[in-house]
C-alpha positions in Angstrom: 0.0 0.0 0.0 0.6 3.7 0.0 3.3 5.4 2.0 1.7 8.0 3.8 2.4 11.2 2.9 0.5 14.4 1.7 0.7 17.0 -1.5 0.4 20.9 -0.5 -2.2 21.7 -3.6 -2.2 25.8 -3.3 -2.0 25.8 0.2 -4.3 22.7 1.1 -2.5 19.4 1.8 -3.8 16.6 -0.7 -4.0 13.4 2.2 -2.3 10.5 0.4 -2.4 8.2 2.9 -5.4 6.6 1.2 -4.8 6.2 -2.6 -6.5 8.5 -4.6 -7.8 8.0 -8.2 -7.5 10.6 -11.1 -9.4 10.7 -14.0 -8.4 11.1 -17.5 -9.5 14.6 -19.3 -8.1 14.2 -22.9 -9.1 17.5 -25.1 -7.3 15.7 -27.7 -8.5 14.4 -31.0 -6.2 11.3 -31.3 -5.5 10.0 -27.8 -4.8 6.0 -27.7 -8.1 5.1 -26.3 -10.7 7.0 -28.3 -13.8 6.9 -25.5 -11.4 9.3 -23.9 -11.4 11.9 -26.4 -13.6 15.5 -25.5 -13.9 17.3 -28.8 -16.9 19.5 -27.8 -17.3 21.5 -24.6 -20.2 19.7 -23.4 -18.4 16.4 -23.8 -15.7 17.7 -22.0 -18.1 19.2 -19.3 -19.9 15.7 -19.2 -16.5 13.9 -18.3 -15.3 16.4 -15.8 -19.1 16.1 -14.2 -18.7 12.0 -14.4 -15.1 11.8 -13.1 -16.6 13.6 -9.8 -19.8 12.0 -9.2 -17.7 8.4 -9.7 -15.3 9.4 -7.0 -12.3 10.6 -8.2 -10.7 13.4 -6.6 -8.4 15.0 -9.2 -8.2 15.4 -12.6 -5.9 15.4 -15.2 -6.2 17.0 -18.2 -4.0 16.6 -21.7 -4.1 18.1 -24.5 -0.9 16.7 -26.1 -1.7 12.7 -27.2 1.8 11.1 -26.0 0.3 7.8 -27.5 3.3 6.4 -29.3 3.5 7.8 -32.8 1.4 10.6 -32.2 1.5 13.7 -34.1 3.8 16.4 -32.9 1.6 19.8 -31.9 2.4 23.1 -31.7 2.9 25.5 -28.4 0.2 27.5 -29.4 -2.6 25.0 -30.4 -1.6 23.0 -27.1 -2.3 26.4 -25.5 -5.5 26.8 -26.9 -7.2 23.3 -26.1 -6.3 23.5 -22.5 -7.9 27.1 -22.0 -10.9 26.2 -23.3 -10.6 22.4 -21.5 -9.7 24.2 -18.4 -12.1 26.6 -18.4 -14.7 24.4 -18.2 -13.1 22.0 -15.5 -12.8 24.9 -13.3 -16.5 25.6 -14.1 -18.0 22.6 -13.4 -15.2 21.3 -10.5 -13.5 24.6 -9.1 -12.5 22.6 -5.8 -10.7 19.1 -7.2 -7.4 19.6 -7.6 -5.9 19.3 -11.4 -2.9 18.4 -13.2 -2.0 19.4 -16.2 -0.4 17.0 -18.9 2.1 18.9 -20.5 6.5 18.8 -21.1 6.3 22.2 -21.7 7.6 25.0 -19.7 5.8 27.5 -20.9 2.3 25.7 -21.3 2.7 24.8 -17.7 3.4 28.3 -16.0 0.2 29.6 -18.2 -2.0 26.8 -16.8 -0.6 27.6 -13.5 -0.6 31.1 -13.7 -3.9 32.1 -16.0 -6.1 29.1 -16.0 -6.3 27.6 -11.8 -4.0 24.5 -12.2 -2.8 23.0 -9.5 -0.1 20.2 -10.9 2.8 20.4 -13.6 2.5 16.3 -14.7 5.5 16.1 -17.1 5.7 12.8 -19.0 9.6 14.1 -20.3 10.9 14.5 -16.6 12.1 17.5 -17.6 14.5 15.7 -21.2 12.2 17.9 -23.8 12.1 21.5 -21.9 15.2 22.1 -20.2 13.4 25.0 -18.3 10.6 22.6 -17.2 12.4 22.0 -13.4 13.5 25.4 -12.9 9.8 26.8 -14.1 7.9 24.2 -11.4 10.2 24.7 -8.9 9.8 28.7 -9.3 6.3 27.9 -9.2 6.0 26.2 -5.9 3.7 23.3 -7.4 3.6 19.7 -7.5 5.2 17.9 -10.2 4.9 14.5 -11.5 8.0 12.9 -12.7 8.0 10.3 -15.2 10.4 7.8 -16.7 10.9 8.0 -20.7 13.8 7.5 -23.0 13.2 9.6 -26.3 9.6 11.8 -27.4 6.3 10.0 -28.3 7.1 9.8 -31.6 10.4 7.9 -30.9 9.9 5.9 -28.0 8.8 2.9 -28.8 11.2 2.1 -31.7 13.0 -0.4 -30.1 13.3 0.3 -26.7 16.2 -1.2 -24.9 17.8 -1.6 -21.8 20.8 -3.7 -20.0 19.6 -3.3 -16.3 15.8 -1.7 -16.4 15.4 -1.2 -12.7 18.6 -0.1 -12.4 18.4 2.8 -15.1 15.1 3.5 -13.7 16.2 4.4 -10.3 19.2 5.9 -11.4 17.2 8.1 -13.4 14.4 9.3 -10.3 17.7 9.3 -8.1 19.6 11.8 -10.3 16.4 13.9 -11.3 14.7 14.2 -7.7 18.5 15.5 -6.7 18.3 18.2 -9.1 14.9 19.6 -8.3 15.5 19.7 -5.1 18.2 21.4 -5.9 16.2 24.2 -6.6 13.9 24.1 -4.0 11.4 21.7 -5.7 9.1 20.5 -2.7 6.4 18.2 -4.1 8.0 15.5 -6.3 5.7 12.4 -7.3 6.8 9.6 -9.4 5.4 8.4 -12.5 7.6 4.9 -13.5 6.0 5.5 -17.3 4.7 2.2 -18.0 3.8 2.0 -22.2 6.4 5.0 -22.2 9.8 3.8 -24.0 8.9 0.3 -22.7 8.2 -3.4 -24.3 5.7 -5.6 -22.8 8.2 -7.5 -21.1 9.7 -4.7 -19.7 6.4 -3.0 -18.1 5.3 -6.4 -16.4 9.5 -6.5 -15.1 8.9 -2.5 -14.1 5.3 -3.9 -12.3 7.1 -7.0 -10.5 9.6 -5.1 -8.8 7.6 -1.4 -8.5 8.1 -1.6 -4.7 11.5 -1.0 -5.0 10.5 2.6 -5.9 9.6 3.0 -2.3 13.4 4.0 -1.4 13.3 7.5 -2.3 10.0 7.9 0.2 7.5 10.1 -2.8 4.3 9.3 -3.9 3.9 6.9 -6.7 1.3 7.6 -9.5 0.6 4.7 -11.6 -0.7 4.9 -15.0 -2.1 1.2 -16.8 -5.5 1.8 -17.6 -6.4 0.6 -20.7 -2.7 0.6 -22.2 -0.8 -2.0 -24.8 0.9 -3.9 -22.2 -2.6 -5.0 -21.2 -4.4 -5.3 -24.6 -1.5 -6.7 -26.2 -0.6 -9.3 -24.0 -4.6 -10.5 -24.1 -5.2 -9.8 -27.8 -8.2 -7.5 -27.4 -8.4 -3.8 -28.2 -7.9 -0.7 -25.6 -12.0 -0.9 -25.4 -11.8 -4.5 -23.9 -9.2 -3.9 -21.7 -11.2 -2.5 -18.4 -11.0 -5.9 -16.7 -6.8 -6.0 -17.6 -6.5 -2.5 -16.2 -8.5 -3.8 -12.7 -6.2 -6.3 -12.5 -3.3 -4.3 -12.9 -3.9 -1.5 -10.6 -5.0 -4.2 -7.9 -1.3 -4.8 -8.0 0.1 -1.3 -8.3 -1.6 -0.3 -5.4 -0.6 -3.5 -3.9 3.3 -2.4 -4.6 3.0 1.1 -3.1 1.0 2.9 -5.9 -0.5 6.1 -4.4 -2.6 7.6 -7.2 -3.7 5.5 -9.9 -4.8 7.4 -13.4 -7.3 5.9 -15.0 -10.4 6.3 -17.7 -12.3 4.6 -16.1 -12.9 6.1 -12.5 -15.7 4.1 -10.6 -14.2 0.4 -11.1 -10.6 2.5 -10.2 -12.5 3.7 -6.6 -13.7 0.6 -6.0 -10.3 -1.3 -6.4 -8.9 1.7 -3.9 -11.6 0.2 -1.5 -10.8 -3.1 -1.7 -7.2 -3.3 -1.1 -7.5 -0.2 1.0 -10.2 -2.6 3.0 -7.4 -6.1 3.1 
């Protein structure tokens, strides 16, 4: 289970002594999974309204698709779907804290600054905008730090590795050093499964996931609905809601402290039931 620790969210600490579960927000047109797509402003309303009254209790919103082979997107348009996403999240949800998806610097001090977001959730840690960790730490906001080799659009050409769990914790060991660095408070990791990763590596990441527990920061877990499930069961991303129950049984199992998910409800009731054993 958990460690217990806490976020400070704008001034309010975030109690992650119980797991919590954050639902997907994709204002994206192409995103892997395509029942998580919000073209229209009342779809995206809908969702924010759904991921709420099915329990979850933050939200994280992307407007970049870091599926593997995704389309690059501009600054600017990135910009422009997360106004008009965030606007409407803080409409309809102006309480539950939100993270923004985003590896760039300057996307994430406008979502901070203009549009009410509470967390910089970086999928790069910090390897695409070398101003990312200097911005977030001038910011004074929680930042999610994920393991990837490459961009979306390379990552998954081969991925390879000689020791994965120890490049993986040399990587959070060296990073986490140089945010605090700068003063960097709020660190949570992100181990990237489906980011620069075969199937055979993300179950090896999985098995040993506890060992992330040494540098003491909450762990957000991200499976729901991904390749390494449908894949490995031969189904599509729209049959894979029993797979991704499975597999964040045993994240939260290994120490997994937020799980991010589509699909919120069956994600709140897996918090209860390990949370209840």
């Amino acid at each position: 289970m958990a460690a217990s620790c806490s976020l400070n969210v704008r001034g309010h600490l975030l109690d992650l002594s119980e797991p919590q579960v954050m639902g997907i927000l994709n204002v994206t047109p192409d995103s892997f999974y395509a029942e998580s797509r919000m073209k229209t402003e009342e779809a995206i309303r809908r969702r924010v309204r759904q991921i709420v009254e099915e329990g979850g209790s933050m939200i994280d919103v992307g407007a970049y698709s870091s599926r593997p082979g995704a389309d690059d997107v501009s600054a600017d348009e990135e910009m422009a779907r997360l106004k008009r996403g965030m606007k409407i999240v803080r409409e309809e949800a102006p309480e539950i804290p939100v993270s923004v998806d985003t590896f760039r610097a300057d996307v994430a001090k406008m979502c901070i600054e203009e549009l009410g977001a509470d967390i910089i959730n970086d999928i790069s840690g910090g390897e695409l905008d070398k101003e990312m960790f200097h911005t977030v730490a001038k910011l004074g906001v929680p930042y999610i730090l994920m393991h990837m080799k490459g961009t979306p659009q390379t990552m998954q050409e081969a991925p390879h590795y000689d020791d994965l769990m120890k490049e993986v914790m040399l990587y959070f060991s060296e990073k986490i050093q140089q945010l605090r660095d700068l003063g960097q408070k709020d660190i949570i990791l992100d181990p990237g499964y489906g980011f620069a990763k075969t199937l055979d590596h993300n179950y090896e990441l999985l098995v040993h996931q506890e060992m992330l527990s040494i540098f003491e920061l909450p762990l957000l877990v991200g499976v729901s609905r991904k390749s390494m499930i449908y894949k490995l069961l031969g189904c599509t991303p729209d049959e894979a809601l029993n797979g991704t129950t499975a597999l964040n049984t045993i994240a939260l199992q290994k120490g997994a402290s937020i799980l991010r998910v589509h699909d919120v409800k069956e994600a709140v009731e897996v918090v209860r039931i390990v949370t209840k054993l």
